[in-house]
MOPAC internal coordinates of N, CA, C and O (Angstrom, degrees):
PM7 1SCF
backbone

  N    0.0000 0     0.00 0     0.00 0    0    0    0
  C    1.4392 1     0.00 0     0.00 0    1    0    0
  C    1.5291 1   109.16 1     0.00 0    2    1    0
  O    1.2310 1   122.70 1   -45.67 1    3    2    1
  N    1.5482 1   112.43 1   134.33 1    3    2    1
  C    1.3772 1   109.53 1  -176.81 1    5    3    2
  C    1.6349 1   117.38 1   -94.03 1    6    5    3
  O    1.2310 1   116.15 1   -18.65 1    7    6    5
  N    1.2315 1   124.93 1   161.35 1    7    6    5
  C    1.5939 1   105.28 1  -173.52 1    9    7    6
  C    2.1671 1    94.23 1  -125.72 1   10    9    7
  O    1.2310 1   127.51 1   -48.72 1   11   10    9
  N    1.0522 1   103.15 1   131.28 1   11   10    9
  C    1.5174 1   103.56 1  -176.34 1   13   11   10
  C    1.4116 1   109.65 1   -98.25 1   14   13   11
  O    1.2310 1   124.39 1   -73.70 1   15   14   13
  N    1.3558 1   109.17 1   106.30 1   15   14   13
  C    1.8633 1   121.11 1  -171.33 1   17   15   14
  C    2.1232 1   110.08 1   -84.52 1   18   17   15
  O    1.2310 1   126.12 1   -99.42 1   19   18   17
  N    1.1923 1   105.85 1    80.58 1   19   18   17
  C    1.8810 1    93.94 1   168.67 1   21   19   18
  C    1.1285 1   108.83 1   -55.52 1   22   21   19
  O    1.2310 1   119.63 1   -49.09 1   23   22   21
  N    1.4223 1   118.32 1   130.91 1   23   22   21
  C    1.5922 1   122.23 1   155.35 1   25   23   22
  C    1.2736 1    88.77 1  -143.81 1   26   25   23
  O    1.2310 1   128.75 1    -9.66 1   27   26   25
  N    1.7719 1   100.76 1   170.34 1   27   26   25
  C    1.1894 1   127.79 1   162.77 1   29   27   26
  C    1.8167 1   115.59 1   -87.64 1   30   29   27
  O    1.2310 1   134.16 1   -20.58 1   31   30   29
  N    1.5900 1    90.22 1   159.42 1   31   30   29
  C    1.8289 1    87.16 1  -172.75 1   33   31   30
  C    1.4714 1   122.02 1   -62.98 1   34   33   31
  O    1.2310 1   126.93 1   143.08 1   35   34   33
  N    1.1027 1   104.27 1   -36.92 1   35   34   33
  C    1.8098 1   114.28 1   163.89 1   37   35   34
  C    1.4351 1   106.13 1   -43.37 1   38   37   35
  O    1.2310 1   108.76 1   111.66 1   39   38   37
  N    1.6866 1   138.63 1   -68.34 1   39   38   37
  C    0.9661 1   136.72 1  -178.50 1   41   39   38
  C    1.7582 1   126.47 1   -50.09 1   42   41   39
  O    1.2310 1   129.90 1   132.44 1   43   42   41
  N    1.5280 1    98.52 1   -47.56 1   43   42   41
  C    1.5762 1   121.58 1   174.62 1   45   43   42
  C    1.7175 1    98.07 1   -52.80 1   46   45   43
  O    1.2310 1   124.75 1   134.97 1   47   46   45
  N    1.3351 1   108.48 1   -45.03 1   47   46   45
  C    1.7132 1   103.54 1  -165.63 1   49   47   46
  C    1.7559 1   113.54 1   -82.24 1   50   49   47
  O    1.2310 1   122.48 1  -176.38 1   51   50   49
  N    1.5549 1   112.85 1     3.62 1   51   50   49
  C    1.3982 1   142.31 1  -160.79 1   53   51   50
  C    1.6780 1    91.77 1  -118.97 1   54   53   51
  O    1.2310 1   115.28 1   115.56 1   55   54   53
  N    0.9130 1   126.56 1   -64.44 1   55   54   53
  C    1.6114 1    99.47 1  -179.73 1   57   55   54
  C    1.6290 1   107.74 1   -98.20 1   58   57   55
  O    1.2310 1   109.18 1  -161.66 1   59   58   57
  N    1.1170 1   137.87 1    18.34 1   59   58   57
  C    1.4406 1   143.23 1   167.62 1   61   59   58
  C    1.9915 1    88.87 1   -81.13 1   62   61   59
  O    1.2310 1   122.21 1   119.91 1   63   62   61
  N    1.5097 1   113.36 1   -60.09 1   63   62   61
  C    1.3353 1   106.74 1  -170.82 1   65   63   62
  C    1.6358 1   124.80 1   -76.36 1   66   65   63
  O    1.2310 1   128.10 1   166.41 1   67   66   65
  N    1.3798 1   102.02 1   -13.59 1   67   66   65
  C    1.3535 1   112.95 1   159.20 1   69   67   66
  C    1.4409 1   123.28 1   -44.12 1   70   69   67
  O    1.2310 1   126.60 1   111.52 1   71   70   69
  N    1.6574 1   104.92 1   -68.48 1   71   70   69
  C    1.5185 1   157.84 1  -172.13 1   73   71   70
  C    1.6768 1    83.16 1   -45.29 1   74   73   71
  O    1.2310 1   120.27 1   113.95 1   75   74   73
  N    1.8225 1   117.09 1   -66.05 1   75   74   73
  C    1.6935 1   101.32 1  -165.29 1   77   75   74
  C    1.4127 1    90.94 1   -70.88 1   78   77   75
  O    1.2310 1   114.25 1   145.87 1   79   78   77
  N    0.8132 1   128.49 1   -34.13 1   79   78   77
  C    2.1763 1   132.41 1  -156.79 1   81   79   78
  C    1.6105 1    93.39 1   -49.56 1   82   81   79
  O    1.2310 1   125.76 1   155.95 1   83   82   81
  N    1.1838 1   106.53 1   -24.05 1   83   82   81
  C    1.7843 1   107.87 1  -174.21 1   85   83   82
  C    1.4275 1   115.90 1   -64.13 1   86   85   83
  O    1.2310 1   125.63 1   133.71 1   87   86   85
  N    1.4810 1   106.79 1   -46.29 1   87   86   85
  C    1.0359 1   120.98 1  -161.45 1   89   87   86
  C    1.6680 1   127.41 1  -115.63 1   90   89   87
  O    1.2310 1   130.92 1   175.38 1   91   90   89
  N    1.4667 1    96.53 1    -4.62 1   91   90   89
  C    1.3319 1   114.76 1   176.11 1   93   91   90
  C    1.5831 1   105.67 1  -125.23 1   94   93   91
  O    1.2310 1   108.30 1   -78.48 1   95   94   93
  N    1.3216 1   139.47 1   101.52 1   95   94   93
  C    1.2732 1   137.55 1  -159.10 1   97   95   94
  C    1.7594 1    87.41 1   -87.96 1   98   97   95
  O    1.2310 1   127.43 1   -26.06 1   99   98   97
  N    1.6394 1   103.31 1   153.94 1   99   98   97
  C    1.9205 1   109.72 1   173.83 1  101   99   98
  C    1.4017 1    81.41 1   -66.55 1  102  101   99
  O    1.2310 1    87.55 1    29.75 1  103  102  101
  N    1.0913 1   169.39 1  -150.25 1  103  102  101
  C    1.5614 1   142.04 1   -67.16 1  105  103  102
  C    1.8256 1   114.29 1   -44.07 1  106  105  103
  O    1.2310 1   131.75 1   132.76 1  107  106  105
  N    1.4595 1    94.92 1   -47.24 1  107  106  105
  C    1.6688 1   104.45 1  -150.01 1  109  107  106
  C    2.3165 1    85.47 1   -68.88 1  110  109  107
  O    1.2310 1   124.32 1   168.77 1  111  110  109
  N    1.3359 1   109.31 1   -11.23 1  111  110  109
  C    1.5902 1   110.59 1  -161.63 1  113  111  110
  C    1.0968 1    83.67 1   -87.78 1  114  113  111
  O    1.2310 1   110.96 1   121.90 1  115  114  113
  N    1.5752 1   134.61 1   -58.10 1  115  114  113
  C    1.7244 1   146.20 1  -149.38 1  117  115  114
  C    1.8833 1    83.20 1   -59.41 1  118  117  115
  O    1.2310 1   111.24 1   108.78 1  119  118  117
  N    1.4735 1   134.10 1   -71.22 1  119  118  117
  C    0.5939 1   158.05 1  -163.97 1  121  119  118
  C    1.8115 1   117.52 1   -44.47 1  122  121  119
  O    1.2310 1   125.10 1   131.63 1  123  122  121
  N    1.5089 1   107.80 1   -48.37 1  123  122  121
  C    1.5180 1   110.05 1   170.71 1  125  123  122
  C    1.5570 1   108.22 1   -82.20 1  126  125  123
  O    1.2310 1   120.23 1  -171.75 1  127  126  125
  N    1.2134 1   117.17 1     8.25 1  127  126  125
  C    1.5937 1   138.73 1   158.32 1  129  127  126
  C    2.2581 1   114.49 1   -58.64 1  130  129  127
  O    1.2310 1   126.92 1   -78.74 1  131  130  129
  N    1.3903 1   104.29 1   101.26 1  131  130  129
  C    1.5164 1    93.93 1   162.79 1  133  131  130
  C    1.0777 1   140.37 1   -41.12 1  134  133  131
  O    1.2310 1   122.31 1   -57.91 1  135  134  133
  N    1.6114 1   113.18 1   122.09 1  135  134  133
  C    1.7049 1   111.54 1  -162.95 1  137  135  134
  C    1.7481 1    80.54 1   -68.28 1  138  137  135
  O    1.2310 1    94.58 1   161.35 1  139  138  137
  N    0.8610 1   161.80 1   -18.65 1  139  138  137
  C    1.9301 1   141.57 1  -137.67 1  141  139  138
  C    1.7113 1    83.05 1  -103.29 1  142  141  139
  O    1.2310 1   118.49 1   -47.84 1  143  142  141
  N    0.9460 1   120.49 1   132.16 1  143  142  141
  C    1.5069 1   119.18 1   152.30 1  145  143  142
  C    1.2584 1   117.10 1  -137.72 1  146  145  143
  O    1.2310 1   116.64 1   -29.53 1  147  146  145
  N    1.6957 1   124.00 1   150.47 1  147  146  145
  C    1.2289 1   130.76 1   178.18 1  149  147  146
  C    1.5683 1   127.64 1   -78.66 1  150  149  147
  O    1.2310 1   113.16 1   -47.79 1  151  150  149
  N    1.4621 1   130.53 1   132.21 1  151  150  149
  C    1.3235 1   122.31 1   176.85 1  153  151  150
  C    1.2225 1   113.14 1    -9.69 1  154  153  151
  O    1.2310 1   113.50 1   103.52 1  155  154  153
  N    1.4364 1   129.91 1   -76.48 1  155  154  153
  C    1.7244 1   121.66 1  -174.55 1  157  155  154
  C    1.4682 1   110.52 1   -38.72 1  158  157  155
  O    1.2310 1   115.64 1   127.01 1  159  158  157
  N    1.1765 1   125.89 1   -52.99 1  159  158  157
  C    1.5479 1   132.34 1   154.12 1  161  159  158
  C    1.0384 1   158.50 1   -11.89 1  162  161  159
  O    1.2310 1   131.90 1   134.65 1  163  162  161
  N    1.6971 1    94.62 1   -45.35 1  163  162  161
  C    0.9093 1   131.54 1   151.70 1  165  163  162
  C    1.5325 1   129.73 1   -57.10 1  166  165  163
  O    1.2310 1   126.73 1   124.73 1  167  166  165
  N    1.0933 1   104.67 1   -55.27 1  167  166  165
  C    1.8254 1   136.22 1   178.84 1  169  167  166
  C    1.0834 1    93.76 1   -69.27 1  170  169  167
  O    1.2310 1   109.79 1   145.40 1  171  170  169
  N    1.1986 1   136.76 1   -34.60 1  171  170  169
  C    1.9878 1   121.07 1  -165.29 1  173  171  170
  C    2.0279 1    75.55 1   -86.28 1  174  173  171
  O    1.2310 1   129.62 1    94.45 1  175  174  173
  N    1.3621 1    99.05 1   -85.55 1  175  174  173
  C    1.7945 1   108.51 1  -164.14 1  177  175  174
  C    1.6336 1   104.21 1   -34.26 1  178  177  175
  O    1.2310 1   108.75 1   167.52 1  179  178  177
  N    1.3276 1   138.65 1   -12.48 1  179  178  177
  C    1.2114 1   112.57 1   157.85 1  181  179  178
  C    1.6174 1   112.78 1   -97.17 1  182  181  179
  O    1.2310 1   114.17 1   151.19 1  183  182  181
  N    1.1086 1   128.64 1   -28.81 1  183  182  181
  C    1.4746 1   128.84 1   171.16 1  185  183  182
  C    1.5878 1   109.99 1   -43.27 1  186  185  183
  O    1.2310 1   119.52 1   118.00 1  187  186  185
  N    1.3823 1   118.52 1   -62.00 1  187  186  185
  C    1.2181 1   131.89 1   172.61 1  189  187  186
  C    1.7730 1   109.55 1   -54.46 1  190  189  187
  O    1.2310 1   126.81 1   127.77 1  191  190  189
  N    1.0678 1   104.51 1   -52.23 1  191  190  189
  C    1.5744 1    75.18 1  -164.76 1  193  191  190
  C    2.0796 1   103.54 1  -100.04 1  194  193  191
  O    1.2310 1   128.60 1  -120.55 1  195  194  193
  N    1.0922 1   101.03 1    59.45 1  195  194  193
  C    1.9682 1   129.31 1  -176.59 1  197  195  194
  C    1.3673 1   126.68 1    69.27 1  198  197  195
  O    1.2310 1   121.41 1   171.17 1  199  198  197
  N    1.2655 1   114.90 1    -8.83 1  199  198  197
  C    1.5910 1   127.44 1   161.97 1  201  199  198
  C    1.1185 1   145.41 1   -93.65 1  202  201  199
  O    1.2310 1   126.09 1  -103.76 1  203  202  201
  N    1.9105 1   105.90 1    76.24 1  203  202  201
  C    1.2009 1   119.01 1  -162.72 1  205  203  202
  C    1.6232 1   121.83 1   -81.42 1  206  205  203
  O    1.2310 1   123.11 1   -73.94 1  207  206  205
  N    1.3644 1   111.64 1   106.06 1  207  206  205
  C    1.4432 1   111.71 1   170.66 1  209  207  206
  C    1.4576 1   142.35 1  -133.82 1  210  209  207
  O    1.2310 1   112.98 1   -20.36 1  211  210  209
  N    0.9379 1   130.87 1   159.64 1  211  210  209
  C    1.5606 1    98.97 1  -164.00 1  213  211  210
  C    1.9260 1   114.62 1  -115.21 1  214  213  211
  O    1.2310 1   118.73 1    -1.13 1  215  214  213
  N    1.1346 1   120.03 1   178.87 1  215  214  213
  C    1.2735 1   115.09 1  -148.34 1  217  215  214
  C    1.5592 1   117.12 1   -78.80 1  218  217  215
  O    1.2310 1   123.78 1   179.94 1  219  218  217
  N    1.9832 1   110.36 1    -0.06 1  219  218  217
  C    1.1371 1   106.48 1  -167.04 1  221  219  218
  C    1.6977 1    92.98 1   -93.11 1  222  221  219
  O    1.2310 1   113.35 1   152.58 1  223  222  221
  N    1.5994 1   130.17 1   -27.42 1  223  222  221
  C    1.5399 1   144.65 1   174.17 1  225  223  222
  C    1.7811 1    97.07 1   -70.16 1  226  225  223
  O    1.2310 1   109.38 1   153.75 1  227  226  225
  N    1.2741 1   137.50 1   -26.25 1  227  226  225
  C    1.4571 1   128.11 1   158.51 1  229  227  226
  C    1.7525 1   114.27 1   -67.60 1  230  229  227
  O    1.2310 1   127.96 1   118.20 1  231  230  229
  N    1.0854 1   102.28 1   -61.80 1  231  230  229
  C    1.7139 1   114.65 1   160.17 1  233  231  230
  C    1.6691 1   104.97 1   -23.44 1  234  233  231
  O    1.2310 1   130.29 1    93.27 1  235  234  233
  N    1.3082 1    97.76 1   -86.73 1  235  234  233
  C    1.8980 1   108.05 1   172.70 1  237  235  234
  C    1.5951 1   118.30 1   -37.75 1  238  237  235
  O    1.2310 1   113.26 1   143.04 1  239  238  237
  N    1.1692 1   130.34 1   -36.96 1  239  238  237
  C    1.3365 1   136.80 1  -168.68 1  241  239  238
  C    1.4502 1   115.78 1   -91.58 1  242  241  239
  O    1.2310 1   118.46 1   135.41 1  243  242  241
  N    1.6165 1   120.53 1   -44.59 1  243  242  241
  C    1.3200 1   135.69 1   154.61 1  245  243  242
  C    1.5788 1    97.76 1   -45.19 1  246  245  243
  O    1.2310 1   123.09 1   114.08 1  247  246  245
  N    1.2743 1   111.68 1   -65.92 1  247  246  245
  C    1.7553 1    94.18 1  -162.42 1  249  247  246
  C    1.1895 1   131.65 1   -49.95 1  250  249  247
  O    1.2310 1   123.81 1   140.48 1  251  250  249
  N    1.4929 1   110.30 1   -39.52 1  251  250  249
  C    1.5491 1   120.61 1   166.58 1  253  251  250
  C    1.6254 1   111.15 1   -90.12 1  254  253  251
  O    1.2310 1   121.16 1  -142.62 1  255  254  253
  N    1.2287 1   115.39 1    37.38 1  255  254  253
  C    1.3161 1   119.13 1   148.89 1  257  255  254
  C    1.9704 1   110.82 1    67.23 1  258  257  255
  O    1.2310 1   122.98 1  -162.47 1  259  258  257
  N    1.3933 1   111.89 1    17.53 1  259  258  257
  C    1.4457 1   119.65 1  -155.29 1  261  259  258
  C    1.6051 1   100.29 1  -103.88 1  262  261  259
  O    1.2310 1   124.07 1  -178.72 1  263  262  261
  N    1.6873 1   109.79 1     1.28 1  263  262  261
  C    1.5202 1   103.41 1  -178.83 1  265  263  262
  C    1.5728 1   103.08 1  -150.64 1  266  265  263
  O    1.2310 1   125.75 1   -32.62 1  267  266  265
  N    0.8772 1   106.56 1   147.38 1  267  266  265
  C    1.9420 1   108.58 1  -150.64 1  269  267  266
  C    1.6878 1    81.32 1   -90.38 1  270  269  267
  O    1.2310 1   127.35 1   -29.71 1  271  270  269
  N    1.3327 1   103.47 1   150.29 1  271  270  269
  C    1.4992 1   128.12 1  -155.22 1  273  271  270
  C    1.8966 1   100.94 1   175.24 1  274  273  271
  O    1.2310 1   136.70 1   -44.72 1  275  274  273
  N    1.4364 1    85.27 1   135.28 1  275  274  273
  C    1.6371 1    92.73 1   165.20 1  277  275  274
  C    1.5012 1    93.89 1  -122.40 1  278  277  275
  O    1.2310 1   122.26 1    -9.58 1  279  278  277
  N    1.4259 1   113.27 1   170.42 1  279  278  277
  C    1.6904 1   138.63 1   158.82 1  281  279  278
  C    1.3839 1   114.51 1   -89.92 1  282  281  279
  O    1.2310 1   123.67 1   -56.09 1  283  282  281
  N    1.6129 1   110.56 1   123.91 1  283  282  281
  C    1.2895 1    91.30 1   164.12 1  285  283  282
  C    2.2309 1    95.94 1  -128.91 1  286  285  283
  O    1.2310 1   135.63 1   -59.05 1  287  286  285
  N    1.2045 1    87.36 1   120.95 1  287  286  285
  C    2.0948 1    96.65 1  -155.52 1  289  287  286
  C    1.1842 1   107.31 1    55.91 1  290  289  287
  O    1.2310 1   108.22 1    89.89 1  291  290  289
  N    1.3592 1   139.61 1   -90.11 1  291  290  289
  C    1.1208 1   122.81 1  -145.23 1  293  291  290
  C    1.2743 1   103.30 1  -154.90 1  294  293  291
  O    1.2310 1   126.64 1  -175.62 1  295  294  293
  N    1.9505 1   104.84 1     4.38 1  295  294  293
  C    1.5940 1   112.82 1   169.80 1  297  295  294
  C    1.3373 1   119.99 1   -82.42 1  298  297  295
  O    1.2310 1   102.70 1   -47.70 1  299  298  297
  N    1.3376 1   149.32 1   132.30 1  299  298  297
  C    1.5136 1   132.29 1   155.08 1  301  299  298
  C    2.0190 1   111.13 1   -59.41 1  302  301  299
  O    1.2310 1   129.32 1   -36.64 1  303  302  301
  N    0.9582 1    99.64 1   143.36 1  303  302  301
  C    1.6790 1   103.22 1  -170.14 1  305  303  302
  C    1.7566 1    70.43 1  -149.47 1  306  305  303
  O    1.2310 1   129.84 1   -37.78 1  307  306  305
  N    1.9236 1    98.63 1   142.22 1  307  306  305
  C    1.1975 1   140.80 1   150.62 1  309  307  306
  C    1.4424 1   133.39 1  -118.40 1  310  309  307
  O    1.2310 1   121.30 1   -48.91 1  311  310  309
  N    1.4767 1   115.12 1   131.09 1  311  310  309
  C    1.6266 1   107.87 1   162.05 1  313  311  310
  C    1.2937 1   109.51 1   -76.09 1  314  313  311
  O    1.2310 1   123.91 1   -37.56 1  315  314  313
  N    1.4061 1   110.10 1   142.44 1  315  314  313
  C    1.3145 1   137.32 1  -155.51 1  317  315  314
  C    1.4950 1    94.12 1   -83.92 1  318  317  315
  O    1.2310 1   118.27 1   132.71 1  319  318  317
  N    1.5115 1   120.91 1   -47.29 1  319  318  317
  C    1.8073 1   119.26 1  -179.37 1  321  319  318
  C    1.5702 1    87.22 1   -71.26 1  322  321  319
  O    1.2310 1    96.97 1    90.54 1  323  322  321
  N    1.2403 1   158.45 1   -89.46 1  323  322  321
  C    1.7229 1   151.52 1   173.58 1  325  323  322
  C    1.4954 1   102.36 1     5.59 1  326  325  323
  O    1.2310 1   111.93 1   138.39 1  327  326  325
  N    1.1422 1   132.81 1   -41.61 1  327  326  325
  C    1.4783 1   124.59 1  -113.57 1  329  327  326
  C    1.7909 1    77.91 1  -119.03 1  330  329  327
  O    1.2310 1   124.78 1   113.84 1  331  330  329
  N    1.6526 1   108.42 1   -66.16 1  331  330  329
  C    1.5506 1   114.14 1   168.09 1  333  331  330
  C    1.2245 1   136.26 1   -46.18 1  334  333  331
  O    1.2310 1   118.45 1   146.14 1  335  334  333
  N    1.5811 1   120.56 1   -33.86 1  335  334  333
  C    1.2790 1   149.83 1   167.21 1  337  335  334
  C    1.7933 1    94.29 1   -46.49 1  338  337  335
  O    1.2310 1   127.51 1    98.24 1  339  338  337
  N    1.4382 1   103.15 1   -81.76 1  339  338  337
  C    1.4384 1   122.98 1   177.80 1  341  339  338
  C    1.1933 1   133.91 1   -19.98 1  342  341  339
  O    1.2310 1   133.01 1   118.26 1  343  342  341
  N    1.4958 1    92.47 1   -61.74 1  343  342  341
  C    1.9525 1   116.20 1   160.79 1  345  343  342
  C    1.3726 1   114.21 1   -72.39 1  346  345  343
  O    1.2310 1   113.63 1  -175.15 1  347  346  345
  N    1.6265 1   129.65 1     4.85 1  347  346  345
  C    1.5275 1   117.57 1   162.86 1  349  347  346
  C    1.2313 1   101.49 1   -93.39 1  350  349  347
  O    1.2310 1   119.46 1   151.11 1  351  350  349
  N    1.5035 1   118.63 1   -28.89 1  351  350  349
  C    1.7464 1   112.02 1  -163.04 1  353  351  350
  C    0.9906 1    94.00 1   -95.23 1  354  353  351
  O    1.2310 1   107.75 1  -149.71 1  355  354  353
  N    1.7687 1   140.47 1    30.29 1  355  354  353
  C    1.3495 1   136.53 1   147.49 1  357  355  354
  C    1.2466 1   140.72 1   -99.55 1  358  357  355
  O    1.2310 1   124.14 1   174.86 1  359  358  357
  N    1.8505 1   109.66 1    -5.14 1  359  358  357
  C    1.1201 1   140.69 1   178.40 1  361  359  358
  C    1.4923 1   104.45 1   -74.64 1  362  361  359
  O    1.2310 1   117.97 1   -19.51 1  363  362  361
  N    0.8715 1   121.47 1   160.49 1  363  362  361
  C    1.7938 1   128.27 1  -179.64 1  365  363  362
  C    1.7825 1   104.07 1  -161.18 1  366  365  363
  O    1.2310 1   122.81 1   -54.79 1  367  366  365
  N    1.3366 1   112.22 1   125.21 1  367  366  365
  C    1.5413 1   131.90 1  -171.74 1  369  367  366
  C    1.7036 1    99.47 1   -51.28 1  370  369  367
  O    1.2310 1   120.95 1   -39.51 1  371  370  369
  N    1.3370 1   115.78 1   140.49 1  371  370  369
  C    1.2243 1    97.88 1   140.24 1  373  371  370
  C    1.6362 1   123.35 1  -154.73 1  374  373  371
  O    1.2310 1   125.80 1  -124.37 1  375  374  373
  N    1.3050 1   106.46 1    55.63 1  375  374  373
  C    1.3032 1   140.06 1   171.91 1  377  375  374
  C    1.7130 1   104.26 1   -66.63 1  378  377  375
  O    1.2310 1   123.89 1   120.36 1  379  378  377
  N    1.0993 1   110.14 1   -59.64 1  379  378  377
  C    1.4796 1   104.76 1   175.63 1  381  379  378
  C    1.6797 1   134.24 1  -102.10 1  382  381  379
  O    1.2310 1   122.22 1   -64.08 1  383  382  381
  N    1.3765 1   113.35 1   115.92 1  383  382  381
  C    1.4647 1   124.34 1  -136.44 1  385  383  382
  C    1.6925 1    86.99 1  -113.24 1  386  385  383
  O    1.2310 1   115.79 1   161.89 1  387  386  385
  N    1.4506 1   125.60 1   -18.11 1  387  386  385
  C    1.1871 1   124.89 1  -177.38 1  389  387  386
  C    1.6632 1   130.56 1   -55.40 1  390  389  387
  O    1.2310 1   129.23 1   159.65 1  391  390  389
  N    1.7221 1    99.82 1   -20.35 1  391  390  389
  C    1.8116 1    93.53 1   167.96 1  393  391  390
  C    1.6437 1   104.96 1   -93.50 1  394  393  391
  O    1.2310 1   120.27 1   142.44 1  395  394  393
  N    1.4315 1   117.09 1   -37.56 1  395  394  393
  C    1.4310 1   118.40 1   153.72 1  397  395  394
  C    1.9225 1   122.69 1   -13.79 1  398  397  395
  O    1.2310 1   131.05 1    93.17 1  399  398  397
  N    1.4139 1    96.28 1   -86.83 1  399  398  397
  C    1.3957 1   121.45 1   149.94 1  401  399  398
  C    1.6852 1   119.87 1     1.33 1  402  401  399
  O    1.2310 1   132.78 1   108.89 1  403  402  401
  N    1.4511 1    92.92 1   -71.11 1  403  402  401
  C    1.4905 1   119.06 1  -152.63 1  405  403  402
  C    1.7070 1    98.42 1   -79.69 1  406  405  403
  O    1.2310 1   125.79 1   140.54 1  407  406  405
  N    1.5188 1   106.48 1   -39.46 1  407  406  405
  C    1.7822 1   114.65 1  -167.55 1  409  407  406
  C    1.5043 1    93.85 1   -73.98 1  410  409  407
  O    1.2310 1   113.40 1   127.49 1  411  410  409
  N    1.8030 1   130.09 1   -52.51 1  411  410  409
  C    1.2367 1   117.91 1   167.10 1  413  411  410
  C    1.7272 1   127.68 1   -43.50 1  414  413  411
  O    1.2310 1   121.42 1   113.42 1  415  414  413
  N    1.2413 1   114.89 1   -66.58 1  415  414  413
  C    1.6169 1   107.37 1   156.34 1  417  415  414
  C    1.4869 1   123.03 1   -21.82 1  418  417  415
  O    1.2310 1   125.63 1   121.02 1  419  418  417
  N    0.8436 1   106.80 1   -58.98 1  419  418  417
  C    1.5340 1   112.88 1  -171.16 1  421  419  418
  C    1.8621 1   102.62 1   -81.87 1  422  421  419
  O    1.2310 1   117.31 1   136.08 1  423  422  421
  N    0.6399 1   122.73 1   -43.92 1  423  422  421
  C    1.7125 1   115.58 1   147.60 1  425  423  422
  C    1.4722 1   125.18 1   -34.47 1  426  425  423
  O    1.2310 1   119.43 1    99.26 1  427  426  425
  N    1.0704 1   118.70 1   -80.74 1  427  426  425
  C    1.6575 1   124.60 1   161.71 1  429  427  426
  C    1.2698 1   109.78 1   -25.31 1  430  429  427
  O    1.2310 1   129.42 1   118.35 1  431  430  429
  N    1.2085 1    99.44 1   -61.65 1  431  430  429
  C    2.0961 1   102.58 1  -165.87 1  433  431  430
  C    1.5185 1   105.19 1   -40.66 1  434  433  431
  O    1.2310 1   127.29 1   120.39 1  435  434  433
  N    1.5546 1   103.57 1   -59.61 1  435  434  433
  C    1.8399 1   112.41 1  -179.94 1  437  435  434
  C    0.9341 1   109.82 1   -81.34 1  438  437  435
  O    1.2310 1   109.11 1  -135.00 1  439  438  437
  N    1.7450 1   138.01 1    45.00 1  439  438  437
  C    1.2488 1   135.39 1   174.22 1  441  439  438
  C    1.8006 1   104.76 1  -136.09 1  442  441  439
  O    1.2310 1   131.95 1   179.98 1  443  442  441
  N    1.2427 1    94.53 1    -0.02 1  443  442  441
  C    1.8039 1   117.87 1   173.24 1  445  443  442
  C    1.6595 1   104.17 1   -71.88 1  446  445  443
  O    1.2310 1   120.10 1   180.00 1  447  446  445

């Protein structure tokens, strides 16, 4: 016996994407994703994953060679694992303020 389900397309496109979400976890999706991405690409995939910058500070950073980038003619194109890698080893802690702290103190003192 068949059972006939009405929905609307919003809904249909809500448990259709559910339905793959089961079976295709976001890694295995992130993953059939092209490592090459284009400047705009760039700017979304670092916004999104906390490194918001914009394309004229990519411009600046490519030129002096400070952010891994290939050419392809006259486009800049990045790998996306390059690109994330890059933007972690640009982060710097600053949870601990105690040698901070300590170099100001010791400043002041010899400023008496």
């Amino acid at each position: 016996m068949s059972t006939i389900i009405v929905t609307t397309p919003e809904e249909l496109k809500a448990i259709v994407n559910e339905a793959i979400a089961e079976f295709l976890p976001k890694t295995q999706i992130k993953e059939s994703l092209p490592d090459t991405i284009t400047l705009n690409s760039a700017v979304d995939l670092l916004k999104e994953n906390g490194y918001p910058t914009s394309k004229a500070k990519i411009y600046q950073l490519t030129s002096v060679e400070k952010m891994p980038h290939s050419k392809y003619g006259n486009k800049l194109v990045f790998s996306r694992k390059e690109l994330l890698q890059w933007a972690a080893t640009q982060t710097r802690s600053i949870g601990d303020h105690s040698e901070i702290a300590l170099t100001l103190a010791r400043s002041a003192r010899r400023k008496r």
